[in-house]
C-alpha positions in Angstrom: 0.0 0.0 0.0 1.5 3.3 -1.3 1.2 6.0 0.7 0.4 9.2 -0.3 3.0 11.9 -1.0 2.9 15.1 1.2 3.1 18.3 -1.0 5.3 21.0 1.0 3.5 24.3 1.9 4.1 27.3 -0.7 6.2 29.5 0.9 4.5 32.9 0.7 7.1 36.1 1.3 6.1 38.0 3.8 5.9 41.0 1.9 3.3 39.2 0.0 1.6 38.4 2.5 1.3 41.9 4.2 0.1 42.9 0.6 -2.4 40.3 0.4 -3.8 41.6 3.3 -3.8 45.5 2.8 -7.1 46.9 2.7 -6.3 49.0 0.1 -4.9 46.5 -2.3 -8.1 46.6 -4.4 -7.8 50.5 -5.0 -4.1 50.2 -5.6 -4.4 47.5 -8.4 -7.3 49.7 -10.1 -5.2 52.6 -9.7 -2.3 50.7 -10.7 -4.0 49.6 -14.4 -4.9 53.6 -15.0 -1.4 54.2 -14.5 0.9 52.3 -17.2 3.5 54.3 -17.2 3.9 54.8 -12.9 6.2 51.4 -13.1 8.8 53.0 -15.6 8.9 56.1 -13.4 9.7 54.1 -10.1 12.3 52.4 -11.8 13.9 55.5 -13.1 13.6 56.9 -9.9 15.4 54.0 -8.4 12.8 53.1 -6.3 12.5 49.6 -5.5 8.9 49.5 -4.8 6.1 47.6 -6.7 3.9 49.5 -8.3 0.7 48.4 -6.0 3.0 48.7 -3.0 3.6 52.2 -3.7 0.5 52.8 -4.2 -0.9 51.3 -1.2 1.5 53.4 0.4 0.5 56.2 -0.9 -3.2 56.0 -0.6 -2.6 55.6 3.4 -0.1 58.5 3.6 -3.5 60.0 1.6 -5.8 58.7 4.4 -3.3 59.9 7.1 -2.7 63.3 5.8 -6.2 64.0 4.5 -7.2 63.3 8.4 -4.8 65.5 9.2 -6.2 68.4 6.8 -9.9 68.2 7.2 -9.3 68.4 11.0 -7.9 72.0 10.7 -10.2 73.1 7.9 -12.9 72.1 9.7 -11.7 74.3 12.7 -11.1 77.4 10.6 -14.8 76.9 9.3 -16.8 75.4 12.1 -18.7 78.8 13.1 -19.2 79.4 9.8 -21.1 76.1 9.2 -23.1 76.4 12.3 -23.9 80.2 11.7 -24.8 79.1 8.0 -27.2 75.7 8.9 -30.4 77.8 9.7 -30.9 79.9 7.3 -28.3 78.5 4.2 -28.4 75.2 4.7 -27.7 74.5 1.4 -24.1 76.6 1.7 -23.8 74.6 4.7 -23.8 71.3 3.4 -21.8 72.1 1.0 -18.8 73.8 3.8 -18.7 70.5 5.4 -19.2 67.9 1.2 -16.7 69.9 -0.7 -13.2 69.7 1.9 -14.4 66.1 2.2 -14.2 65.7 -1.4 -11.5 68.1 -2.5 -8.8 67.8 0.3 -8.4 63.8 0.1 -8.1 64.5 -3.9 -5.0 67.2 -3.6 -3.4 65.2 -1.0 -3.2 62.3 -3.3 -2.1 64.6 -6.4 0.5 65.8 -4.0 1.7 62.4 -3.0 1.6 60.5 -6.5 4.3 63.8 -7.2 6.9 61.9 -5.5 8.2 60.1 -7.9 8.2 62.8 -10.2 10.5 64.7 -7.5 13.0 61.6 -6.8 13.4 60.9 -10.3 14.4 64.7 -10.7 16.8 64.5 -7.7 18.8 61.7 -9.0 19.0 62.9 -13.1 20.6 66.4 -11.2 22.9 63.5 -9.3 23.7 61.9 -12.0 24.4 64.8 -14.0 26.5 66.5 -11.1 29.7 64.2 -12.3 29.2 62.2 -15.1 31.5 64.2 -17.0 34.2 63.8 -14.6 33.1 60.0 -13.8 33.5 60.3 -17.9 36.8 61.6 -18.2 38.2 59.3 -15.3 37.2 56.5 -18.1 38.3 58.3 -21.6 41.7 58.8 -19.7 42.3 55.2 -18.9 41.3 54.0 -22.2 43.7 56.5 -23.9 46.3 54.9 -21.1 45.7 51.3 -22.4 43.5 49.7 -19.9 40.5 47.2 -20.7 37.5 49.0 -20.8 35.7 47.2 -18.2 38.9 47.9 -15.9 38.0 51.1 -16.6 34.8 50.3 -15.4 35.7 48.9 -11.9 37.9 52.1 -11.9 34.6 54.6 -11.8 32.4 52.6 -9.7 33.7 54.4 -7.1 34.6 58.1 -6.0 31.6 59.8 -8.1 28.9 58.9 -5.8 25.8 58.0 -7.6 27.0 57.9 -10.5 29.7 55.1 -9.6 26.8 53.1 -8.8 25.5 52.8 -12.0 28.9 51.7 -13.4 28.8 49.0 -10.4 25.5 47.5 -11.5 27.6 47.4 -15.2 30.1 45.8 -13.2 28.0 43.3 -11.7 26.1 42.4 -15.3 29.6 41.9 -16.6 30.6 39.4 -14.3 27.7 37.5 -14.3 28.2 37.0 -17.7 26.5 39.3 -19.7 28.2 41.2 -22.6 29.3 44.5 -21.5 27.5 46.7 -24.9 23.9 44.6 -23.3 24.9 45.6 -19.7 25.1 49.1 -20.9 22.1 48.7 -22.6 20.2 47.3 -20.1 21.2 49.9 -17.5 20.5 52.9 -20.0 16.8 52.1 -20.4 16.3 52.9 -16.9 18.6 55.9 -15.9 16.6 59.3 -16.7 20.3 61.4 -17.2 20.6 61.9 -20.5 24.0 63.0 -20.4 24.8 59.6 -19.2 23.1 58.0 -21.8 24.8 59.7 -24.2 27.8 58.4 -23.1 27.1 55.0 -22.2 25.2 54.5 -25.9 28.5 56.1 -27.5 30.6 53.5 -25.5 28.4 50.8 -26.6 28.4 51.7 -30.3 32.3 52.0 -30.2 32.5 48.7 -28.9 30.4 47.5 -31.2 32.0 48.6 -34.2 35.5 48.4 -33.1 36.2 52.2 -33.4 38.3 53.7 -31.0 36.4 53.9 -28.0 38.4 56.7 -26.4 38.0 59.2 -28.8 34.8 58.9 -29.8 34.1 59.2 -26.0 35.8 62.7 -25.6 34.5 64.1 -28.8 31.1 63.5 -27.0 32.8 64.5 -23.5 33.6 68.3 -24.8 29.6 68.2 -26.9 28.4 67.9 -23.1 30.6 70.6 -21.0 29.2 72.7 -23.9 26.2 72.3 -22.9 26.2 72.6 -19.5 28.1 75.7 -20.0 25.4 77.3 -21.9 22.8 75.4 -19.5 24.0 77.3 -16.7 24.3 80.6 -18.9 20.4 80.3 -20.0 19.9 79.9 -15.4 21.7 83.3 -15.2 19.5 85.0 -17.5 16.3 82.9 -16.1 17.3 84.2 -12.3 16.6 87.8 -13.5 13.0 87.9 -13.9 12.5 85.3 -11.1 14.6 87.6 -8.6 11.9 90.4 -10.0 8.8 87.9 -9.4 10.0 87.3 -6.4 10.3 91.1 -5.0 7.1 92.4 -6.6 4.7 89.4 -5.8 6.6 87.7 -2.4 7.8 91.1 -0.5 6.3 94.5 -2.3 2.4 92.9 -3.0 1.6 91.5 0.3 3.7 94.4 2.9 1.8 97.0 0.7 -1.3 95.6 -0.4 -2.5 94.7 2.9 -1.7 98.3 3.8 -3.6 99.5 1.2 -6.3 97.8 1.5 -7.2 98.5 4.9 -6.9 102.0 4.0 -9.2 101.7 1.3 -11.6 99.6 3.1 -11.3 101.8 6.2 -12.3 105.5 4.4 -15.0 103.5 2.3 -16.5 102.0 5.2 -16.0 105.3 7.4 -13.8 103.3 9.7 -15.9 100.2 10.9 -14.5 97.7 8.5 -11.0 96.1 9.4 -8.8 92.7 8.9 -10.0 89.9 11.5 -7.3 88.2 12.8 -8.7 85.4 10.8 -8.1 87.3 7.4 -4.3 88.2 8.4 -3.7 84.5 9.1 -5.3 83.6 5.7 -3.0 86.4 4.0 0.2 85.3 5.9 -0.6 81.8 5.0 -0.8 82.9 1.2 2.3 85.0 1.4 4.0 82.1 2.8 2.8 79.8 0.6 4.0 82.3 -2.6 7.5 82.6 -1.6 8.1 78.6 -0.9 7.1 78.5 -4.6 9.3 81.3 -5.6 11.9 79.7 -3.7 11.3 76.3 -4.9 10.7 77.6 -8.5 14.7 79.2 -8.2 16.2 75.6 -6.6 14.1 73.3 -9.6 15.5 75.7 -12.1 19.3 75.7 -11.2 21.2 73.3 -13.1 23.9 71.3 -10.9 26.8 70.5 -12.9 30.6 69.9 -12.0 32.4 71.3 -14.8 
């Protein structure tokens, strides 16, 4: 009598597990089908997450910080609703439906911009010293060493950058050729300067030309452009600096003058800011110049030339 063979449980990992589990799985996977391209962006971003994962994340960060939100709008407005119910309460209802509906909505556009933001922050990385990362290579090829010495050479001392040469170094040895390493590596890094490069390697390899000079004809193409990259910044910072004075510092010290002036003879007097009103205003001036500020950083080109 045979006896029956015992199958082995399945192990599950436990990351699967807790994502089996989430309660916003469901949402994530729908959101995660209406968003095709969101897993090309991660991995550009060098974000190791699944695409659900992140998005599970994201929608409790959304729950979290829309909580958060609603609490404080809610506290800003709760006379107002009150004072409203008996005779608007159709102005009412809609004080207490439309931050319900609109705050939860923002916080999640603001969230799903993270990606957007990391992928940024690491092209300027990259960006920052591939040309010297570059050079470091072009130089020891002129010199006579291998190229994937060369390689090993610049995986380290040019920070993020060296990394992607150390994930070239690791394809390599594994045993994959090195112009399909490069390959491979390029369809994921968002610096175009370093694709560039890395493409220009490939093709030199690949048709046997000399891979040294091809790589500094294409080295002195780029420092040309950053230099006139960070030329076309200098002449963008004027306007912004004006922006800046007129809309962050002149508008809101003089206009809120101004208006209660203006208010204050109309009115004969009995009209005036509530303290309410200045903390709306110094929210919105507040508000203006982080964007100013943030406009100037997003627009400054980071290059080690």
């Amino acid at each position: 009598m045979t006896s029956a063979k015992t199958v082995p449980p399945i192990a599950v990992h436990p990351e699967q597990a807790q994502k089996a589990r989430g309660w916003f799985t469901k949402a994530a996977e729908i959101l995660a089908q209406r968003m095709p391209d969101l897993k090309q962006k991660l991995r550009m971003a060098d974000m190791n997450d699944d695409t659900v994962l992140f998005l599970e994340k994201t929608l409790r960060a959304t729950l979290l910080l829309s909580a958060c939100l609603l609490v404080l709008v809610y506290l800003f407005i709760y006379k107002s609703i009150l004072g409203d119910i008996p005779a608007n309460p159709l102005l009412a209802a809609l004080m207490v439906i439309v931050p319900l509906v609109l705050v939860p909505f923002v916080s999640f556009s603001y969230l799903m911009l993270y990606p957007d933001a990391a992928l940024s922050r690491r092209q300027k990385e990259l960006d920052y010293e591939i040309v010297f990362a570059a050079r470091h290579i072009s130089i020891a090829l002129k010199s006579g060493m291998p190229l994937f010495n060369t390689f090993v050479g610049a995986s380290s001392g040019y920070g993020i950058v060296s990394k992607e040469f150390s994930k070239i170094v690791d394809k390599v040895v594994l045993g994959v050729p090195v112009t399909q390493a490069i390959r491979d590596i390029t369809q994921n890094n968002p610096s175009k300067y370093f694709n560039r490069i890395m493409i220009q390697i490939a093709n030199s390899v690949s048709s046997g030309a000399d891979v040294g000079s091809a790589l500094e004809s294409v080295l002195d193409q780029i420092s040309k452009e950053q230099l006139i990259a960070l030329k076309d910044y200098s002449q963008k910072l004027t306007p912004i600096v004006m922006f800046y004075m007129v809309f962050g510092i002149i508008v809101p010290s003089l206009g809120i003058v101004l208006a209660t002036v203006v208010f204050s003879a109309i009115s004969g007097g009995s009209f005036g800011f509530s303290s309410g009103l200045l903390v709306i205003a110094f929210f919105f001036i507040a508000v203006v110049q982080f964007l100013f500020l943030g406009l100037t950083e997003s627009v400054r080109p980071k290059y080690l030339i």
